[in-house]
FISE-148629 format. One record per atom (N, C-alpha, C, CB): residue in one letter; atom name; x, y, z. Coordinates in Angstrom, 2 decimals. Glycine has a CB too. Example, Ala and Ser with C-alpha at 12.3 -4.5 7.8 and 13.67 -1.06 7.14 Angstrom:
BEGIN
<rec res="a" atom="N" c1="13.19" c2="-5.69" c3="7.80"/>
<rec res="a" atom="CA" c1="12.30" c2="-4.50" c3="7.80"/>
<rec res="a" atom="C" c1="13.20" c2="-3.30" c3="7.80"/>
<rec res="a" atom="CB" c1="11.31" c2="-4.47" c3="9.05"/>
<rec res="s" atom="N" c1="12.85" c2="-2.25" c3="7.08"/>
<rec res="s" atom="CA" c1="13.67" c2="-1.06" c3="7.14"/>
<rec res="s" atom="C" c1="12.90" c2="0.03" c3="7.87"/>
<rec res="s" atom="CB" c1="14.08" c2="-0.60" c3="5.72"/>
END
This chain:
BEGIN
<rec res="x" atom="N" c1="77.14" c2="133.96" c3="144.22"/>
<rec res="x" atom="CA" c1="78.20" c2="134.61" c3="144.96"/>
<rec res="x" atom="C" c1="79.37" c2="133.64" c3="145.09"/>
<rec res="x" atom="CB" c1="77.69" c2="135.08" c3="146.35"/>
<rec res="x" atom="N" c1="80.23" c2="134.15" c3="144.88"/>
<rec res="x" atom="CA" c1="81.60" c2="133.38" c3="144.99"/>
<rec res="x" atom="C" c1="82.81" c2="133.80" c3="146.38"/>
<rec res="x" atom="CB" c1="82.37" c2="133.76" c3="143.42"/>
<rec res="x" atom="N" c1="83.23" c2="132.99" c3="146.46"/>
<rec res="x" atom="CA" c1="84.08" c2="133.56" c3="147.96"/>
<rec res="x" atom="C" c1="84.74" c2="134.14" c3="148.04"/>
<rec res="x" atom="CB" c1="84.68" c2="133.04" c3="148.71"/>
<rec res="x" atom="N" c1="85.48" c2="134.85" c3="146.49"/>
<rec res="x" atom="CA" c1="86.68" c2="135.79" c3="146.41"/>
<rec res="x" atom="C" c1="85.22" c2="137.45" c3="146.41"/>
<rec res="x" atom="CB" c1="88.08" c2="135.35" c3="144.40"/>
<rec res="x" atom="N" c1="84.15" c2="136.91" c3="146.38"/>
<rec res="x" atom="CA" c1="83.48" c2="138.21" c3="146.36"/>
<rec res="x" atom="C" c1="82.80" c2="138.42" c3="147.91"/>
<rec res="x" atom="CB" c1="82.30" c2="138.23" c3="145.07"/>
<rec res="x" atom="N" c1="82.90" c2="137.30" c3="148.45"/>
<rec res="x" atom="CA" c1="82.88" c2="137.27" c3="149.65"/>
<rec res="x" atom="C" c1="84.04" c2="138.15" c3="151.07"/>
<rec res="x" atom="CB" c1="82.88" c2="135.95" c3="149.55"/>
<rec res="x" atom="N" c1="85.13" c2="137.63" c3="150.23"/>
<rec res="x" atom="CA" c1="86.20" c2="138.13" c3="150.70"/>
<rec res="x" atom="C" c1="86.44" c2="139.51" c3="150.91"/>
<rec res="x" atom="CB" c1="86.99" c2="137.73" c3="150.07"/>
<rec res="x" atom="N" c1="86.03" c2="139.47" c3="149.37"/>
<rec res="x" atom="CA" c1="86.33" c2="141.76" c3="149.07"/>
<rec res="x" atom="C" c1="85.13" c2="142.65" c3="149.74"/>
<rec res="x" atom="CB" c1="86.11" c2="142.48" c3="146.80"/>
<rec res="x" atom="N" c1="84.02" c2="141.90" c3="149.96"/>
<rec res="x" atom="CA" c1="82.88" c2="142.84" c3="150.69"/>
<rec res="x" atom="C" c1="83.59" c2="142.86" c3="152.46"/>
<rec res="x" atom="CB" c1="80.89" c2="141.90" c3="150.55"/>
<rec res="x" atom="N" c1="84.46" c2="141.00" c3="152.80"/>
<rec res="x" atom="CA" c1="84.72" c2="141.46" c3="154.04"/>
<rec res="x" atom="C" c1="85.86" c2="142.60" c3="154.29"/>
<rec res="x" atom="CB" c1="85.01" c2="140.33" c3="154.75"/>
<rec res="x" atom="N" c1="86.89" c2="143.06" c3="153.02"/>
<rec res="x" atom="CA" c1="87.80" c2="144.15" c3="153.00"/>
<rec res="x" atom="C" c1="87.05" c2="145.18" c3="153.19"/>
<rec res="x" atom="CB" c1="88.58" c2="144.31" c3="151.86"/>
<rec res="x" atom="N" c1="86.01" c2="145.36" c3="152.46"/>
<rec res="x" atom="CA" c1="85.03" c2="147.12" c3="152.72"/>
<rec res="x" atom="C" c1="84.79" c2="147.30" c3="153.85"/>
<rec res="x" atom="CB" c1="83.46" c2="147.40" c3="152.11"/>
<rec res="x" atom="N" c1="84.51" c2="146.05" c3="154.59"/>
<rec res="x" atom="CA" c1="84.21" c2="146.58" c3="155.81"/>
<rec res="x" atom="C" c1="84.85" c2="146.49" c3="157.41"/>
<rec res="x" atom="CB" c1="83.13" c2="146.19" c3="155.82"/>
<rec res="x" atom="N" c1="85.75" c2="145.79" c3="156.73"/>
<rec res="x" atom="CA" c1="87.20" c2="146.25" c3="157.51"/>
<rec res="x" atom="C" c1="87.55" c2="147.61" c3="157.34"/>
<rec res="x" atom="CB" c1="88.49" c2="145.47" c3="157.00"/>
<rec res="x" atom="N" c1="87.71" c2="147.58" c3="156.45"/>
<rec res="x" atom="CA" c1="88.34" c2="149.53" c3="155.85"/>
<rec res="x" atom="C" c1="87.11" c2="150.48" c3="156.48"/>
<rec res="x" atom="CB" c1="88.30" c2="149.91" c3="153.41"/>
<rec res="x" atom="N" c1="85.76" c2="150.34" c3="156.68"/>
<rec res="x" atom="CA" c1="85.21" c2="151.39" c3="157.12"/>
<rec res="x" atom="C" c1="85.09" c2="151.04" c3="158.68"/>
<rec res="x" atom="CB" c1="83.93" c2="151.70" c3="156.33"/>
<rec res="x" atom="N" c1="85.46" c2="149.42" c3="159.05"/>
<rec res="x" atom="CA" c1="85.64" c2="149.88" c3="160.79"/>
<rec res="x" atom="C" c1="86.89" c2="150.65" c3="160.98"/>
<rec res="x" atom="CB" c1="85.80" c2="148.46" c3="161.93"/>
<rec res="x" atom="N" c1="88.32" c2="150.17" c3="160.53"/>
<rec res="x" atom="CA" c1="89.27" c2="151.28" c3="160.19"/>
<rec res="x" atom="C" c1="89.54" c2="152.32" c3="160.29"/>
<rec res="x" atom="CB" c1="89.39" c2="151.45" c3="159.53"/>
<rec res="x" atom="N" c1="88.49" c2="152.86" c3="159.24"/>
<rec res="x" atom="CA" c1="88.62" c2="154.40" c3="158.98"/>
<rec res="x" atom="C" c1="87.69" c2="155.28" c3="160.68"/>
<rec res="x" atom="CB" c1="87.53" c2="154.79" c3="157.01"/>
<rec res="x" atom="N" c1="86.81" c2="154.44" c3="160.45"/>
<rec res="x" atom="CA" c1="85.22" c2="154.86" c3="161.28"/>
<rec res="x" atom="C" c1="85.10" c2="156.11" c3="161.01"/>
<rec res="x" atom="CB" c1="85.04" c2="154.71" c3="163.03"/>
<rec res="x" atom="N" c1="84.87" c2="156.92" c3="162.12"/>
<rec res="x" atom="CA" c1="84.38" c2="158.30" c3="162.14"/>
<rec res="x" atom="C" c1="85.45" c2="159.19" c3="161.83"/>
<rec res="x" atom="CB" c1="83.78" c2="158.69" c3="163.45"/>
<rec res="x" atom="N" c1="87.01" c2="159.01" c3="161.92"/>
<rec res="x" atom="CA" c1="87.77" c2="159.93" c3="161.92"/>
<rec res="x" atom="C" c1="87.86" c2="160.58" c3="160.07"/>
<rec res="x" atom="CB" c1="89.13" c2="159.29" c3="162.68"/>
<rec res="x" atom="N" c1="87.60" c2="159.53" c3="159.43"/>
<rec res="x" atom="CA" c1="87.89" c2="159.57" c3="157.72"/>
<rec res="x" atom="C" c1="86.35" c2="159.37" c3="157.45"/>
<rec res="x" atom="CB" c1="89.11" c2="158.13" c3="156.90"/>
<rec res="x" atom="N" c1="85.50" c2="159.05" c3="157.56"/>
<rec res="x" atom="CA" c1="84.48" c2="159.40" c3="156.96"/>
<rec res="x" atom="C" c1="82.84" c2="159.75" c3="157.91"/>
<rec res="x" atom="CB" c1="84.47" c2="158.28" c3="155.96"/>
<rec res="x" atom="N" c1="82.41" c2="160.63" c3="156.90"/>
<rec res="x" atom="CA" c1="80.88" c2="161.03" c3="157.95"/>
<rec res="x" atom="C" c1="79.73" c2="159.64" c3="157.92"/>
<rec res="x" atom="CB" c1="79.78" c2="162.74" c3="157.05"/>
<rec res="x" atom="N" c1="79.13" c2="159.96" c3="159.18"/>
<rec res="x" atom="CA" c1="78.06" c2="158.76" c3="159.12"/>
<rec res="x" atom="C" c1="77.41" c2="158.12" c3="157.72"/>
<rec res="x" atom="CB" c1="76.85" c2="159.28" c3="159.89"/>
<rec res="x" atom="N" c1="76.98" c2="158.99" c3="157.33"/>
<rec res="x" atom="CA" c1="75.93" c2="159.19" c3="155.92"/>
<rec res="x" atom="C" c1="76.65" c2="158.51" c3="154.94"/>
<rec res="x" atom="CB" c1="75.62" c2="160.85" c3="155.32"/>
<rec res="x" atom="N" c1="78.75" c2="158.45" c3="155.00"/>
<rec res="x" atom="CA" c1="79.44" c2="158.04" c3="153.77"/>
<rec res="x" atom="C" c1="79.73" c2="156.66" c3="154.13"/>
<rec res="x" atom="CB" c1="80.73" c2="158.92" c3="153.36"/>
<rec res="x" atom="N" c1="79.70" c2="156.44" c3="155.14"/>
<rec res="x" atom="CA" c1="79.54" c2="155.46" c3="155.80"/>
<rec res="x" atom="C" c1="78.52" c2="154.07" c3="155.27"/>
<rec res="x" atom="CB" c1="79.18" c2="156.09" c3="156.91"/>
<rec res="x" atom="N" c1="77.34" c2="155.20" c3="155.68"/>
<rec res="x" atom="CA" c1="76.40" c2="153.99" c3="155.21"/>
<rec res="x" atom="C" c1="76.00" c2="153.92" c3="154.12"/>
<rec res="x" atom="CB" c1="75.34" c2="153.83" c3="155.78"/>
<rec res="x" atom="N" c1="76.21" c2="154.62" c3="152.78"/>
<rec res="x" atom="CA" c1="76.55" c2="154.77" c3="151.31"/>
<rec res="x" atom="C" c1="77.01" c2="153.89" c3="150.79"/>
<rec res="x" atom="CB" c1="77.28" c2="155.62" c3="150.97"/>
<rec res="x" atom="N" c1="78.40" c2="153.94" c3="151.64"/>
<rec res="x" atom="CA" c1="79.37" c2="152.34" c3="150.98"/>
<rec res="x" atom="C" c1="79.25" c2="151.18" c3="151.78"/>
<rec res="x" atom="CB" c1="81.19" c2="152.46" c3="150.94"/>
<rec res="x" atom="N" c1="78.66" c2="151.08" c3="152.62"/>
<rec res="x" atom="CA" c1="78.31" c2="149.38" c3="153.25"/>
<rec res="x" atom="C" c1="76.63" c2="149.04" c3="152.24"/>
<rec res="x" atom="CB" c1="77.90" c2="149.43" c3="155.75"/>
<rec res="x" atom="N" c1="75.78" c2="150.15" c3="152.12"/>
<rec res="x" atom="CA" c1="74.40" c2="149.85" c3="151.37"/>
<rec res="x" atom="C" c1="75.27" c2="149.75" c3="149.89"/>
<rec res="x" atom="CB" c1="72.92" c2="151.30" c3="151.51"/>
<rec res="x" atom="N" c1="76.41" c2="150.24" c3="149.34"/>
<rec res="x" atom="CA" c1="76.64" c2="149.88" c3="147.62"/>
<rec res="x" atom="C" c1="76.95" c2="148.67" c3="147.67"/>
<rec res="x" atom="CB" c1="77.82" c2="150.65" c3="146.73"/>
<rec res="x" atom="N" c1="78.35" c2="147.85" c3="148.93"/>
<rec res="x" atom="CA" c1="78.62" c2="146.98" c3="148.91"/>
<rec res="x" atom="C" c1="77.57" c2="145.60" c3="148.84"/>
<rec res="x" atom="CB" c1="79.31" c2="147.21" c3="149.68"/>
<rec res="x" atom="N" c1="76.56" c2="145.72" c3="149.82"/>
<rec res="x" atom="CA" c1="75.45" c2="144.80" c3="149.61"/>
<rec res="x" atom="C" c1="75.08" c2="145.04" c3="148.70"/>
<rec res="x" atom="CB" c1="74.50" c2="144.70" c3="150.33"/>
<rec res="x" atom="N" c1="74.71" c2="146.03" c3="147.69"/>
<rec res="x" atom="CA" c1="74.02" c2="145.81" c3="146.49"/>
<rec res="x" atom="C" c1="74.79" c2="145.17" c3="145.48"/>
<rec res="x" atom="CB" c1="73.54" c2="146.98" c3="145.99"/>
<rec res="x" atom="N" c1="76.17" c2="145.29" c3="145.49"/>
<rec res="x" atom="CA" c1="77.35" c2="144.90" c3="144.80"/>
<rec res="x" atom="C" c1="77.07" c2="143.24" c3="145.03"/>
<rec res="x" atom="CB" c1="78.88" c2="145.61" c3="145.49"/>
<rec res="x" atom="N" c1="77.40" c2="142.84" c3="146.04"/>
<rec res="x" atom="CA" c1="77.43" c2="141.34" c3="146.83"/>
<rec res="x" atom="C" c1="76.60" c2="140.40" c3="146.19"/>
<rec res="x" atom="CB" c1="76.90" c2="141.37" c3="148.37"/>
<rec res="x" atom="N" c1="74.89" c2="141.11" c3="146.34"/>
<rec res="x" atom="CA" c1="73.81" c2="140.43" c3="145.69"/>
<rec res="x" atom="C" c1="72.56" c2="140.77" c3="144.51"/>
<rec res="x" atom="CB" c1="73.29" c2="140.12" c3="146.66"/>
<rec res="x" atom="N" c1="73.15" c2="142.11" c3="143.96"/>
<rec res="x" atom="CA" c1="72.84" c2="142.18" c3="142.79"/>
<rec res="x" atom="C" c1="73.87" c2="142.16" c3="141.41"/>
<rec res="x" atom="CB" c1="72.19" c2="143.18" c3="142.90"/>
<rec res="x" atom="N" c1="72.91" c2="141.15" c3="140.70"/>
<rec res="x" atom="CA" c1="73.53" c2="141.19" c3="139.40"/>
<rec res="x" atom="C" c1="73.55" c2="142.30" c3="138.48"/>
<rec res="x" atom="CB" c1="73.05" c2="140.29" c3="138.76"/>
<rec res="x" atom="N" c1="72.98" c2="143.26" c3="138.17"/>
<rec res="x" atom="CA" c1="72.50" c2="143.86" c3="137.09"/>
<rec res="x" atom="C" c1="72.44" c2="145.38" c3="137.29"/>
<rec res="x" atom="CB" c1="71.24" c2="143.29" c3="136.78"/>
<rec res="x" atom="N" c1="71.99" c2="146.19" c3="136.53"/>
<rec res="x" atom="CA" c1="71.76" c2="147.63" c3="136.64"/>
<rec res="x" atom="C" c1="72.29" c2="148.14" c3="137.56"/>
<rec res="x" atom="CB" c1="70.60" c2="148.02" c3="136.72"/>
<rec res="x" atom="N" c1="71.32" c2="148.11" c3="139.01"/>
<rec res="x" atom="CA" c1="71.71" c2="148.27" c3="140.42"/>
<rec res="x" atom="C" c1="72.94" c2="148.27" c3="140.96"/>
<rec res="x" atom="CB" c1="71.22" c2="147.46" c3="141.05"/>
<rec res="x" atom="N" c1="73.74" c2="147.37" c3="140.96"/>
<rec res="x" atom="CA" c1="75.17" c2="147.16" c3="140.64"/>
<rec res="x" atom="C" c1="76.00" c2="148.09" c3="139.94"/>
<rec res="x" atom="CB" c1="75.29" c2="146.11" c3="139.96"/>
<rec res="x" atom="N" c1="76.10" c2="148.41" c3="138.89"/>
<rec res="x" atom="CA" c1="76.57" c2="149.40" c3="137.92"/>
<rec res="x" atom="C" c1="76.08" c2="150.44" c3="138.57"/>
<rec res="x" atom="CB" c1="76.13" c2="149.31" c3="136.46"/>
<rec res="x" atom="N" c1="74.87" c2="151.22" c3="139.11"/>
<rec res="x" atom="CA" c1="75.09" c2="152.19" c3="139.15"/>
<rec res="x" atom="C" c1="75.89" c2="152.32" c3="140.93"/>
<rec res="x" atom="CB" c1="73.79" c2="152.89" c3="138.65"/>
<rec res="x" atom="N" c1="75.38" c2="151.76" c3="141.33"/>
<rec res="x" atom="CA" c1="76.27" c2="151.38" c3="142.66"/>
<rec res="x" atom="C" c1="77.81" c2="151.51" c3="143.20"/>
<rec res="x" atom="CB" c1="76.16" c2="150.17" c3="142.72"/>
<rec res="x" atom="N" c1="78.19" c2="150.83" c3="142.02"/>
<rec res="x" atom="CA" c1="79.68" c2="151.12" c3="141.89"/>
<rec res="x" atom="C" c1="80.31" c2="152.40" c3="141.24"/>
<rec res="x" atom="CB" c1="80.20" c2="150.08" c3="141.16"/>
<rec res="x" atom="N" c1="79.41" c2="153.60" c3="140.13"/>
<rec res="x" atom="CA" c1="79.68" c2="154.34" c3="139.88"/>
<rec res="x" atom="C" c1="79.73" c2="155.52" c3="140.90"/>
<rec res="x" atom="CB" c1="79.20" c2="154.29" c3="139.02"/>
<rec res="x" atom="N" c1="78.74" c2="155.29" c3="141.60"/>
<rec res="x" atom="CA" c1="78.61" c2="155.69" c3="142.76"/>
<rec res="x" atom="C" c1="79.76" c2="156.46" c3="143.60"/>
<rec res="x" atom="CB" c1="78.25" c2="154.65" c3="143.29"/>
<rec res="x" atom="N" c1="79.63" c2="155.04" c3="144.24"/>
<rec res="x" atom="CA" c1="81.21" c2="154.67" c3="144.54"/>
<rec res="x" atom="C" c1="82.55" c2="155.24" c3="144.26"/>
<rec res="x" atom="CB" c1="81.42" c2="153.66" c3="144.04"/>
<rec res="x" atom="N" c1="82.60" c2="155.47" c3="142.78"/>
<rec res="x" atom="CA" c1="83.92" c2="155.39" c3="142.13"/>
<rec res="x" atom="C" c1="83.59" c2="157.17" c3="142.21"/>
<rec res="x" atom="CB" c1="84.16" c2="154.32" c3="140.38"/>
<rec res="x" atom="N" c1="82.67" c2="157.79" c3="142.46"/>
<rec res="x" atom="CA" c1="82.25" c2="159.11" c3="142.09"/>
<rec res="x" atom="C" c1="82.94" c2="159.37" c3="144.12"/>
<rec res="x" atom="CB" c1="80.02" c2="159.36" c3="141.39"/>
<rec res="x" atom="N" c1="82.21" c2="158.86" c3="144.79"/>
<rec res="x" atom="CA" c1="82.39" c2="159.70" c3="146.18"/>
<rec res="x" atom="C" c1="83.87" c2="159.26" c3="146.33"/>
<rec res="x" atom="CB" c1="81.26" c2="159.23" c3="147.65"/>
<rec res="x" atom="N" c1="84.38" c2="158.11" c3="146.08"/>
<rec res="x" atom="CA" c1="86.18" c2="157.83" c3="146.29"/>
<rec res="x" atom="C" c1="87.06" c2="159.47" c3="145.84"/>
<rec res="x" atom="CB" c1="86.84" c2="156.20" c3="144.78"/>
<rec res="x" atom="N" c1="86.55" c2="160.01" c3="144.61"/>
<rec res="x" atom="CA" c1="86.86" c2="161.06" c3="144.08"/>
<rec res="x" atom="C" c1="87.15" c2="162.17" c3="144.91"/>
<rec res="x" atom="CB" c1="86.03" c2="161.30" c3="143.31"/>
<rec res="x" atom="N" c1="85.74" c2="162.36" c3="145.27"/>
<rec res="x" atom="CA" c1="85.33" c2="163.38" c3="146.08"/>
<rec res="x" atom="C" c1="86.10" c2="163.49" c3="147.62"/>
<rec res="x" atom="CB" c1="83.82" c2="163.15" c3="146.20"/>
<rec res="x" atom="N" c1="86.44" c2="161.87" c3="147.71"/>
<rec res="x" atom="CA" c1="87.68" c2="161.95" c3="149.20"/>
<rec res="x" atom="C" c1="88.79" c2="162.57" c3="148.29"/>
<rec res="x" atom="CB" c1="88.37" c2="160.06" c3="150.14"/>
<rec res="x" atom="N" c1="88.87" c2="162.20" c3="147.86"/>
<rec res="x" atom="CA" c1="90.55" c2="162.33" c3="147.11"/>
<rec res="x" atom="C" c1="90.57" c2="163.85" c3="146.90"/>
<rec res="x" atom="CB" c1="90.84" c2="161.38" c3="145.32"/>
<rec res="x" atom="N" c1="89.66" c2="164.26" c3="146.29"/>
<rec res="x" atom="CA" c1="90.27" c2="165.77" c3="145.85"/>
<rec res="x" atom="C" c1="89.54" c2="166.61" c3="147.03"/>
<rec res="x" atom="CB" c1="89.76" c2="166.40" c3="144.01"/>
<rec res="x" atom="N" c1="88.93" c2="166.16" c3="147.98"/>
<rec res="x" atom="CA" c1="88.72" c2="167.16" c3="149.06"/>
<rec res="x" atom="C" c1="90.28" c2="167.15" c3="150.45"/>
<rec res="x" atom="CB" c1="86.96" c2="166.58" c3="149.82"/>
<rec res="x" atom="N" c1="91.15" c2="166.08" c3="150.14"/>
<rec res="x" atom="CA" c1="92.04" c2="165.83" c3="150.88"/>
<rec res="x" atom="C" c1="91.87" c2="165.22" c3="151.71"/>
<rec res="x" atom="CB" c1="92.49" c2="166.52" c3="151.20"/>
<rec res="x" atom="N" c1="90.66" c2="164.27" c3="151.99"/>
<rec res="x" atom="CA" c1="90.21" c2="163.81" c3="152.88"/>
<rec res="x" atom="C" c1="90.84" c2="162.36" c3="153.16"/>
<rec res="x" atom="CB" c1="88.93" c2="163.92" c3="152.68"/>
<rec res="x" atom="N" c1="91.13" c2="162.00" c3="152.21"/>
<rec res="x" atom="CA" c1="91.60" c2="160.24" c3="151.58"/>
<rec res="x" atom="C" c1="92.99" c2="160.82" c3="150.81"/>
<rec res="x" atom="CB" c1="90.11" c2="159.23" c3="150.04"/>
<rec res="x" atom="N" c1="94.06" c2="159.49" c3="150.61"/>
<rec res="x" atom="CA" c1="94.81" c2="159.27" c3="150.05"/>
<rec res="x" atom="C" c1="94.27" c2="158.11" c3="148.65"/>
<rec res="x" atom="CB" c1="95.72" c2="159.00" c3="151.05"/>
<rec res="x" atom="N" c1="95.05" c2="158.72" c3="147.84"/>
<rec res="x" atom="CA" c1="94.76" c2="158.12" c3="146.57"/>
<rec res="x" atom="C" c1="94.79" c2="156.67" c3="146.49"/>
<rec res="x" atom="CB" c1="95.62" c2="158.60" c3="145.63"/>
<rec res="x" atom="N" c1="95.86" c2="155.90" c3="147.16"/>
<rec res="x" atom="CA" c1="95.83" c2="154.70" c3="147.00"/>
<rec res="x" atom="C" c1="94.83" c2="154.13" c3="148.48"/>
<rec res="x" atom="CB" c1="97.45" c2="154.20" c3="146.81"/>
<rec res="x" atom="N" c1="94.07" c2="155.06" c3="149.29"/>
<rec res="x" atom="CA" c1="92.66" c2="154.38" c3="150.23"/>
<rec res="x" atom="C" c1="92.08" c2="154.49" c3="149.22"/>
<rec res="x" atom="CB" c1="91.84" c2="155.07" c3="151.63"/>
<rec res="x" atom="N" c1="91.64" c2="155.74" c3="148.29"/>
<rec res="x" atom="CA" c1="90.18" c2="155.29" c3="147.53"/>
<rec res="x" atom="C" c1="90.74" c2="154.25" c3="146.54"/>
<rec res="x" atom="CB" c1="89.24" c2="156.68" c3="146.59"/>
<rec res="x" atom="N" c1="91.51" c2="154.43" c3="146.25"/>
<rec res="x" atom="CA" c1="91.83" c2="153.55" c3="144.96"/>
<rec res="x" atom="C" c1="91.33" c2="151.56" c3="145.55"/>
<rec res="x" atom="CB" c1="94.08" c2="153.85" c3="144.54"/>
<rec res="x" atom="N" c1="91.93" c2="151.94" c3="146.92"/>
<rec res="x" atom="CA" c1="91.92" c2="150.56" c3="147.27"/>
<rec res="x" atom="C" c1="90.33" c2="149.92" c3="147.71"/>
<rec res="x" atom="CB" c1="93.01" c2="150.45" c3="148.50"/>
<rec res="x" atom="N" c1="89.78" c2="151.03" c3="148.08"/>
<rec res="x" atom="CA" c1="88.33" c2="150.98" c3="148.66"/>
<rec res="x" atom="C" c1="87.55" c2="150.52" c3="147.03"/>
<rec res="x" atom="CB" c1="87.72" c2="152.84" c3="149.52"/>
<rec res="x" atom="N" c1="88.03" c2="151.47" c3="145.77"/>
<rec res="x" atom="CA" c1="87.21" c2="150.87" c3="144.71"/>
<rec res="x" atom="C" c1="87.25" c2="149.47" c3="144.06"/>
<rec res="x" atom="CB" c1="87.37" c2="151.63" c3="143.78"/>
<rec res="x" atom="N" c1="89.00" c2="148.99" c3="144.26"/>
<rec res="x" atom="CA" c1="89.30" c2="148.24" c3="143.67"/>
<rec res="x" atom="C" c1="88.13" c2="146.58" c3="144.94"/>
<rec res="x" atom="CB" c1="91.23" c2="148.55" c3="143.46"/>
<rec res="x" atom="N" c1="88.22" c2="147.01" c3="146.23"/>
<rec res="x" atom="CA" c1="87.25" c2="145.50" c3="147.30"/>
<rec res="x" atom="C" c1="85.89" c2="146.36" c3="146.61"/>
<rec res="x" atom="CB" c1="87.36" c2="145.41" c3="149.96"/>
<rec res="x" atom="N" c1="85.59" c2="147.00" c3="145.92"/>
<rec res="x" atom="CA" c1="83.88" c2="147.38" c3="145.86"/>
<rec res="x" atom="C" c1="83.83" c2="146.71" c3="144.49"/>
<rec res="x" atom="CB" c1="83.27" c2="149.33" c3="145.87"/>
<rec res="x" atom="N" c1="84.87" c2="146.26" c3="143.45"/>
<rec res="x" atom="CA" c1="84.46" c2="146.33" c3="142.37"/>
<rec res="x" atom="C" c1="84.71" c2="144.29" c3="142.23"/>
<rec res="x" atom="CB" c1="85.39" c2="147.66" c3="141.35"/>
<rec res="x" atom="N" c1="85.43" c2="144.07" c3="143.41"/>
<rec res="x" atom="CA" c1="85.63" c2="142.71" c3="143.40"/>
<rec res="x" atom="C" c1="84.54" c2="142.26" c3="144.36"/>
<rec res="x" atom="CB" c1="87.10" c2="142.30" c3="143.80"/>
<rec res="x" atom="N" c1="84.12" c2="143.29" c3="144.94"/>
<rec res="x" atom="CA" c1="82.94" c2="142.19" c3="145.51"/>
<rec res="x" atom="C" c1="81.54" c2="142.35" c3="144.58"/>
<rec res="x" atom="CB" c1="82.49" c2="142.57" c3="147.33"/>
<rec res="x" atom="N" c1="81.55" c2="142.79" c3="142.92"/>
<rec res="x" atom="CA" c1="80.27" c2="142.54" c3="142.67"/>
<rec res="x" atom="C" c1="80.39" c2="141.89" c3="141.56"/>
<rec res="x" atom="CB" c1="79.41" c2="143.60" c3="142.63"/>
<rec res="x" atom="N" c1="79.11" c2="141.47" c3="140.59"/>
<rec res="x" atom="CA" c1="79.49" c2="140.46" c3="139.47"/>
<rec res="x" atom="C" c1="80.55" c2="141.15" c3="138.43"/>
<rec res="x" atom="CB" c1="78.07" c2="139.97" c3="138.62"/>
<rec res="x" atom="N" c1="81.17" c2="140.24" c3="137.94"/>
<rec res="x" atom="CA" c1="81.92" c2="141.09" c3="136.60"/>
<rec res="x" atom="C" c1="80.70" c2="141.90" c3="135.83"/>
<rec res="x" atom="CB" c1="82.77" c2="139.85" c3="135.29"/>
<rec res="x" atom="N" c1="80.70" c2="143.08" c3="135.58"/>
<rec res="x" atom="CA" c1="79.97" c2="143.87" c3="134.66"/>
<rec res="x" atom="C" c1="80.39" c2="143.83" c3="133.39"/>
<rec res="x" atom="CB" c1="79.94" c2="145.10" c3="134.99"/>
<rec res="x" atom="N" c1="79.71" c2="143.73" c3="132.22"/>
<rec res="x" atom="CA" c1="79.96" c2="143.94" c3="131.43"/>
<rec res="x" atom="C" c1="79.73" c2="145.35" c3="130.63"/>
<rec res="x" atom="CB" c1="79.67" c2="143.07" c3="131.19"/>
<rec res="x" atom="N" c1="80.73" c2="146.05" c3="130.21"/>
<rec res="x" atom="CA" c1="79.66" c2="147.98" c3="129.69"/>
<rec res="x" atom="C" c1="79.21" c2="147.36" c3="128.51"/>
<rec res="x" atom="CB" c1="80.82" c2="150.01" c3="129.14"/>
<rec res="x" atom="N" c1="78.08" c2="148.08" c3="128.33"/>
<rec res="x" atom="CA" c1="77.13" c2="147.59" c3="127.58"/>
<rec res="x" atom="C" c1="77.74" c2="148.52" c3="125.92"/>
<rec res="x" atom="CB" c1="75.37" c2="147.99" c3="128.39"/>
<rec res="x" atom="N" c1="77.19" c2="148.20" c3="124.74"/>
<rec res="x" atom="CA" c1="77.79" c2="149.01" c3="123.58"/>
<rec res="x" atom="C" c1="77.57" c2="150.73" c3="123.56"/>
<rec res="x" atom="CB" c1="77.09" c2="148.39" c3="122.23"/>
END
């Protein structure tokens, strides 16, 4: 773990004390603080799908009107810096 990935897990969770209950439900809540830890301290698989995750429910704010494009955008961009660089596989 490195401290700039340190940093971006402490942005996620700034942004969901932030938001709290008014912008998101309990359940989405604890979705993206459990991806972020998996992000934080897994290397591999877990991670990837974690962040797709992620990049899938950011969506789902966005086109339900729930979120502004540049919150999810910004929420993916601290989820994707707090986990290892991924590489896509061939």
């Amino acid at each position: 773990m490195t401290s700039e990935r340190a940093n971006a897990y402490s942005r996620v969770m700034a942004t969901l004390a932030e938001l709290g209950p008014a912008k998101l439900l309990p359940a989405e809540r604890d979705e993206i603080r459990a991806a972020a830890d998996v992000l934080l301290f897994d290397e591999g698989s877990e991670a990837e799908r974690s962040l797709a995750e992620m990049q899938a429910l950011a969506r789902q704010l966005v086109d339900s009107g729930r979120w502004l494009g540049e919150t999810a955008d910004g929420l993916v961009a601290d989820l994707e810096a707090t986990g290892p660089v991924l590489v896509p596989l061939p």
